[in-house]
Structure formats: C-alpha cells, structure tokens
C-alpha positions as CSV (number, residue, x, y, z in Angstrom):
1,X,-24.4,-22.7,-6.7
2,X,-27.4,-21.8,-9.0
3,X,-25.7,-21.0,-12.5
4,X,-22.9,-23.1,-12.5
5,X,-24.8,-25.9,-14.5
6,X,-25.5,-23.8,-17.6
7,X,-22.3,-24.6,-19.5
8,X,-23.2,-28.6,-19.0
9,X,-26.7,-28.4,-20.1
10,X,-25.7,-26.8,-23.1
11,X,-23.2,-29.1,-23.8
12,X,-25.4,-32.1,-22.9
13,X,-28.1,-31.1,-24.8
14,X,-25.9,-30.6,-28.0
15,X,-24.2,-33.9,-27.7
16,X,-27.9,-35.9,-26.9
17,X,-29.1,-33.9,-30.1
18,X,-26.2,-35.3,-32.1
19,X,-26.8,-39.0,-30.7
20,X,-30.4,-38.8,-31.7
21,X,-29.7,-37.2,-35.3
22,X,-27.5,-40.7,-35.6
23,X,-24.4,-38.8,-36.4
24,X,-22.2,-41.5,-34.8
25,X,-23.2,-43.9,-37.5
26,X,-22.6,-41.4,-40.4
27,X,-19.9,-43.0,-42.9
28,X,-16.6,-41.3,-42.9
29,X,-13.6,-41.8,-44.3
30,X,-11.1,-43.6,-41.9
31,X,-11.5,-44.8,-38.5
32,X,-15.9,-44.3,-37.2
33,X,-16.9,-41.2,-35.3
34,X,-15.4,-41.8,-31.6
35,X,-18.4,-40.6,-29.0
36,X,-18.0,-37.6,-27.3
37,X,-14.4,-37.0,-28.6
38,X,-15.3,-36.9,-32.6
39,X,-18.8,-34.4,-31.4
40,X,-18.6,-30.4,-32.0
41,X,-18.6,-30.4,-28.0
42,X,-15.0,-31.5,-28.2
43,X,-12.4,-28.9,-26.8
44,X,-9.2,-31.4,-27.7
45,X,-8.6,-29.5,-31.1
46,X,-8.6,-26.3,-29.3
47,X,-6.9,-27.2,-26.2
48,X,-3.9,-29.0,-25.2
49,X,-6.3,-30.7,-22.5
50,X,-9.5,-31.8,-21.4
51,X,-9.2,-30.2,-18.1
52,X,-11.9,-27.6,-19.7
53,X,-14.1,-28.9,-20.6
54,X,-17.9,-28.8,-19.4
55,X,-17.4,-33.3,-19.1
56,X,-15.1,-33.4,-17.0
57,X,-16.9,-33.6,-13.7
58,X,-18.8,-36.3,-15.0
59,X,-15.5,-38.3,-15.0
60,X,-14.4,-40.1,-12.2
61,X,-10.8,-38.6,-10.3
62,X,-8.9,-41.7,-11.1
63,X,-9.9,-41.9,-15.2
64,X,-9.1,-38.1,-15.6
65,X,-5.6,-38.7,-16.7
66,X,-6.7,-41.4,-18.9
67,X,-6.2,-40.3,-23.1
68,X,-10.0,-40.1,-24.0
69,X,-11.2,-38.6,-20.0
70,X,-14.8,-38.7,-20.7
71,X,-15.0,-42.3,-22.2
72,X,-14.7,-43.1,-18.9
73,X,-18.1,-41.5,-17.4
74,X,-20.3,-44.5,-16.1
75,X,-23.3,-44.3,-18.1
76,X,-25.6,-46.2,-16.0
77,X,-25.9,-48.3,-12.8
78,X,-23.7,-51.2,-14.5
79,X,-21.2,-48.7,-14.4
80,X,-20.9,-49.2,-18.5
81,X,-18.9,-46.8,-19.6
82,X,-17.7,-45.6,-23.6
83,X,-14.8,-47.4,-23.4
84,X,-16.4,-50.3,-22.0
85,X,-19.2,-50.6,-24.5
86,X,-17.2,-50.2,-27.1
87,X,-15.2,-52.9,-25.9
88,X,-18.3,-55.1,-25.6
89,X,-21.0,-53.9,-26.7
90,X,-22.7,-53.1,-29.9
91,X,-23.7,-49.3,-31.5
92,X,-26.9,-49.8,-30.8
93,X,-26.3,-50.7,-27.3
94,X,-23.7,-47.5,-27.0
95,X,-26.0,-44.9,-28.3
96,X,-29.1,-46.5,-26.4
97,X,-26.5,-46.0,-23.0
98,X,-25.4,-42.7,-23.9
99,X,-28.5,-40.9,-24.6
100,X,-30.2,-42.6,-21.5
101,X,-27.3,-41.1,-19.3
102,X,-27.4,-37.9,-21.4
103,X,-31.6,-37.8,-20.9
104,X,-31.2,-38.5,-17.2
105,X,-28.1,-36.2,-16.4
106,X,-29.9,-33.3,-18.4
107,X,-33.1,-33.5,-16.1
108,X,-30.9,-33.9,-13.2
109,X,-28.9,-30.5,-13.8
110,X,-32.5,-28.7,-14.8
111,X,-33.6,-29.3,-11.7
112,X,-30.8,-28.4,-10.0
113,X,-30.7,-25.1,-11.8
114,X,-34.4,-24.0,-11.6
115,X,-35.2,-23.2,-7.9
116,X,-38.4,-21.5,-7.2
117,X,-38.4,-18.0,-6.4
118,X,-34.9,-17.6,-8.1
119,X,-37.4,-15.6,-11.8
120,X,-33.5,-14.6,-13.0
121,X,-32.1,-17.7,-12.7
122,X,-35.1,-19.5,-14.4
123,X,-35.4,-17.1,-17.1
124,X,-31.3,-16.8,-18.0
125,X,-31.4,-20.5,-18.4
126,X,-34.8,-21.0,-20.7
127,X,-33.2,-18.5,-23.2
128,X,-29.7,-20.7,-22.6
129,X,-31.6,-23.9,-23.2
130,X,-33.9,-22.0,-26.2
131,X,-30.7,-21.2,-27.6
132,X,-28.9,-24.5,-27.0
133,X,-31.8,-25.9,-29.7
134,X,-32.6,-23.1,-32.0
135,X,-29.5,-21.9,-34.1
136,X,-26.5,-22.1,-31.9
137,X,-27.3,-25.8,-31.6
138,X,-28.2,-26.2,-35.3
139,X,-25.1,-24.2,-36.7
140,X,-22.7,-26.1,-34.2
141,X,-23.9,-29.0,-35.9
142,X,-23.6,-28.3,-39.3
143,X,-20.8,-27.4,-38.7
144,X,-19.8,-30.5,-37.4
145,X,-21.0,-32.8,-40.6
C-alpha cells in the first residue's frame, strides 16, 4: 500500500544519520550508547512498549517479546544481528552492519514507495524525506546529544 513506508524511511534515515555522525561512540557517563534503543528514534521512554514503533516489522515474530525487540533485526545475510554483534563483534564491525542494513533497507522502501504515475505519492514523500534531513532531522538530533 503506497504510503505506508513513510514513517520507516524517516525513521531509518534518522537513525543511519546518527550512525554516520558516530554518535554511538560518543563518551557518556555510565554504561555506552545501546544502538537503536539509546537513538532519538526510540519510543521506550514514551511508551510502555515497542509494539509502536516504525522497527518493529523489521523484527522477526519470534524476537518481538524479547526486552530490546529490534536488537534482534538480522542485519545482513549472516543473519548478524545487534545483539549478536555485540556479543561478538567489535564497534566497528556493528556500525559497519548497521548502516549497511540501514543503506540497503532505505533504498528498498524508496522504491517501494515511488511508483510511476503515482505525482502525489512521489511528491508527499520528497518533502517527507527533505524534511527527514533538513531541520526535523537536525533538531531531533541535538536533541539527542
């Protein structure tokens, strides 16, 4: 159903821009920045559940009661997941993983979304996506540092 993607492109694209500004590796205080659950796209501070957020269909059915859902998204053929890498893998290795599958999942939902013929369609989601990078993206962010 054309439209239904836009929520997860925005929310992909602002979780790939936080991998690639290296947030994950900023120092804080405590325990490191835990991927996808420490990012601004995080609903768990808001809601009770994850059962809301634009992730979850990336999870598989039998992970979705797990605590942290969407450390359980496969990120790539090796079925290497969050939880997995970070289990035995290095950073490096996690955020190469994750923006790969965030890269690849992003095109894949574009061109789902953008049909030809469909101008309304096509045009409501380059002013999602121009927003998603210009200052709803940037003030999510700084908010999120």
């Amino acid at each position: 159903m054309p439209g239904h993607n836009i929520r997860a492109l925005e929310t992909l694209r602002l979780e790939l821009r936080f991998v690639e500004l290296g947030l994950y590796r900023v120092s804080t205080p405590g325990r490191p920045l835990s991927v996808f659950e420490d990012s601004p796209i995080c609903l768990r501070c808001r809601v009770d559940s994850c059962a809301h957020c634009a992730l979850i269909k990336f999870v598989p059915y039998a992970c979705r009661s797990e605590p942290v859902p969407c450390h359980h998204i496969r990120l790539n053929q090796a079925h290497e997941t969050v939880d997995s890498l970070y289990r035995t893998g290095t950073q490096q290795e996690l955020e190469e993983a994750l923006r790969e599958w965030l890269t690849a999942t992003i095109e894949r939902l574009e061109q789902e979304e953008v049909r030809p013929g469909n101008r309304t369609l096509a045009r409501s989601f380059r002013n999602s996506a121009r927003s998603a990078t210009e200052g709803g993206l940037h003030d999510k962010l700084c908010r999120a540092i």
